[in-house]
C-alpha positions as a Markdown table, in Angstrom:
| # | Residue | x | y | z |
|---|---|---|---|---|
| 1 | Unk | -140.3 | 110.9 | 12.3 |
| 2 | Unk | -139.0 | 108.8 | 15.2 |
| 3 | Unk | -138.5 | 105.3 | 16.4 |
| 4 | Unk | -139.1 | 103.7 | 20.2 |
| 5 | Unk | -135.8 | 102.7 | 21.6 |
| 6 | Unk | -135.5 | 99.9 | 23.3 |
| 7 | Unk | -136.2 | 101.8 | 26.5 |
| 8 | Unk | -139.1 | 103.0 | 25.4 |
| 9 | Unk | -137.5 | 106.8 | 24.6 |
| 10 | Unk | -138.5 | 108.0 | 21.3 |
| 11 | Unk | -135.4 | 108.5 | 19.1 |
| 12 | Unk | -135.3 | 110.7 | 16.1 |
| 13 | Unk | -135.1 | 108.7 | 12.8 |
| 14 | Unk | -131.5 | 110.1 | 11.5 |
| 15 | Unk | -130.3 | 109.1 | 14.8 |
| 16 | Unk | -130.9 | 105.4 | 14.5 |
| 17 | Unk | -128.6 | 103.1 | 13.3 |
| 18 | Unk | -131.1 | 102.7 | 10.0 |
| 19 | Unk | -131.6 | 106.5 | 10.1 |
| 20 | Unk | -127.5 | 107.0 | 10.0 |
| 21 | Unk | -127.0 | 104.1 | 7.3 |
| 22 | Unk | -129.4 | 105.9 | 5.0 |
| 23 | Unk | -127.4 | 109.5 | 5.5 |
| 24 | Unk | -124.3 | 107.7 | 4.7 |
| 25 | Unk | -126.3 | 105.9 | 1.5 |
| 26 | Unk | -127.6 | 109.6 | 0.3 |
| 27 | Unk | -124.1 | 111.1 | 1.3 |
| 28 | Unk | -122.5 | 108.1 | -1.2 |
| 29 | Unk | -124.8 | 109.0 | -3.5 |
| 30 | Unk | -124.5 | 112.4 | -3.8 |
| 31 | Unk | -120.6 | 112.5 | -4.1 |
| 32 | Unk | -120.8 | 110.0 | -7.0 |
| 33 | Unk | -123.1 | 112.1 | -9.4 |
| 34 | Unk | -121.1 | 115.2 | -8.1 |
| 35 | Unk | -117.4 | 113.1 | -9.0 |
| 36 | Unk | -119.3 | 111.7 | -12.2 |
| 37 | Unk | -119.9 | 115.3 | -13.6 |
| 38 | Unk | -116.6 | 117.4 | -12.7 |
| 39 | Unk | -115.5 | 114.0 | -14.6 |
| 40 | Unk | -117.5 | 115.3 | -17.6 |
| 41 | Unk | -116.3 | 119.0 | -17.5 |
| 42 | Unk | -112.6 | 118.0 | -17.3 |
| 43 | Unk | -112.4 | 115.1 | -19.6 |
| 44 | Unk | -114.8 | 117.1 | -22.1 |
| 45 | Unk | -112.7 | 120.0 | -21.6 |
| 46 | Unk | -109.5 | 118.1 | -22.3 |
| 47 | Unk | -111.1 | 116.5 | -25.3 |
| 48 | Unk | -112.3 | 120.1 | -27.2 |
| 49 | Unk | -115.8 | 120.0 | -25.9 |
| 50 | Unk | -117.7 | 123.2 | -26.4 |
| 51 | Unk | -120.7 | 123.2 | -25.1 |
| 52 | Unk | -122.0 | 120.5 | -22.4 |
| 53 | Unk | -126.1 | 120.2 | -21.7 |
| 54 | Unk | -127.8 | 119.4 | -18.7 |
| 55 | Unk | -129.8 | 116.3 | -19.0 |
| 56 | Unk | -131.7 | 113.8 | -16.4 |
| 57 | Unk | -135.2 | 113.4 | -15.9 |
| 58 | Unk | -138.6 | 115.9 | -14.4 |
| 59 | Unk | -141.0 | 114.6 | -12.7 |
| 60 | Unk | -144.4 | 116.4 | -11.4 |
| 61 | Unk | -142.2 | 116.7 | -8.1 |
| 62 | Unk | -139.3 | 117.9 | -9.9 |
| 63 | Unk | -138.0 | 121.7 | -8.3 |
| 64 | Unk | -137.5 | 124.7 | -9.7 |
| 65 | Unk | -134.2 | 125.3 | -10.4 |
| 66 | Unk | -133.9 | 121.6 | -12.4 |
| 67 | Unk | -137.1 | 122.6 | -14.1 |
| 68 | Unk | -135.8 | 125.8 | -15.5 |
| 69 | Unk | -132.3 | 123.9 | -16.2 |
| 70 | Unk | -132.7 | 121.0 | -18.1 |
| 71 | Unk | -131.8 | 121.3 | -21.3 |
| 72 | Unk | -129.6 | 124.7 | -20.7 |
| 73 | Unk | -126.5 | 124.7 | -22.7 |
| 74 | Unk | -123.5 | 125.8 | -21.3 |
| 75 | Unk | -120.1 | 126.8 | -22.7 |
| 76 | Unk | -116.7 | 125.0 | -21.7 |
| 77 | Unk | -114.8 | 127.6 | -20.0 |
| 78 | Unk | -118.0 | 130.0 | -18.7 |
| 79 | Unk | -119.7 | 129.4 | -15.1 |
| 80 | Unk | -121.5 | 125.8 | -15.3 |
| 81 | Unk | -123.3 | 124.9 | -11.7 |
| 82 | Unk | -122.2 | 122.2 | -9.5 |
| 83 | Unk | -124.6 | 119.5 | -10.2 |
| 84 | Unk | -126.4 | 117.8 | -8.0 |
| 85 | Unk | -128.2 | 120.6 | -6.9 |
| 86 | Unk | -130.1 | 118.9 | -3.9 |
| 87 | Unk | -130.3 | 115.3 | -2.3 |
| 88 | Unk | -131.8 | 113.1 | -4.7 |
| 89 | Unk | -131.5 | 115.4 | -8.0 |
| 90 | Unk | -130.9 | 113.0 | -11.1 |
| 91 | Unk | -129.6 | 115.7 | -13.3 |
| 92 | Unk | -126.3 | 115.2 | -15.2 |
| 93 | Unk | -124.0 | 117.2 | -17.5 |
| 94 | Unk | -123.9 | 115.8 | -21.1 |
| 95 | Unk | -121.2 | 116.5 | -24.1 |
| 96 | Unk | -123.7 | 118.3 | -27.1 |
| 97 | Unk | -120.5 | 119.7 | -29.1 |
| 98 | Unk | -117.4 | 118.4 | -29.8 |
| 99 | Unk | -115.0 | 120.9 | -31.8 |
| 100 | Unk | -115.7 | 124.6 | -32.9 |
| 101 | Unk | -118.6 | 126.0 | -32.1 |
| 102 | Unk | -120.9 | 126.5 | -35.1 |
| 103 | Unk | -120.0 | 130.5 | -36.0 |
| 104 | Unk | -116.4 | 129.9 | -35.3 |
| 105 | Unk | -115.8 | 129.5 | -39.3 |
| 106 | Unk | -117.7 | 132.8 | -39.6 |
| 107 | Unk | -115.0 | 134.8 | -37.2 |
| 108 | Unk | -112.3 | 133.6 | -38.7 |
């Protein structure tokens, strides 16, 4: 992809001055889902969440990894992946349980 400078060069697309705007847009993006869910782990942590879900939308263009992860619920405390997983991945991490987890009544 590339755009005719004024000189009549050929320029790549990220290195216009549109091209740059939209990397910084993505970039902006990107670090506000990413501040939005370590948000969620620590305040849901704070608050005696157990288990958070991943949640967001697939599409027919959706990859691999977010089409095998939605829905996967994952433990406070245990490994949870850094979300978003690639530019433009709409996926989220939501609270599913607040308290003991269901079979803690059964250890006790």
């Amino acid at each position: 992809m590339t755009e005719q400078a004024a000189d009549g060069v050929a320029v790549p697309y990220w290195e216009t001055q549109e091209g740059i705007l939209d990397r910084f847009s993505m970039l902006a993006e990107d670090v506000q889902l990413s501040t939005f869910n370590v948000a969620v782990k620590v305040y849901g942590t704070a608050l005696g969440v157990t288990d958070f879900v991943i949640s967001g939308d697939l599409k027919s263009t959706s990859c691999e990894w977010c089409i095998n992860h939605v829905g996967v619920v994952y433990h406070r405390g245990r490994f949870m992946p850094d979300l978003p997983r690639h530019q433009f991945c709409p996926h989220f991490y939501d609270i599913l349980r607040i308290g003991e987890p269901p079979n803690a009544a059964q250890q006790k």
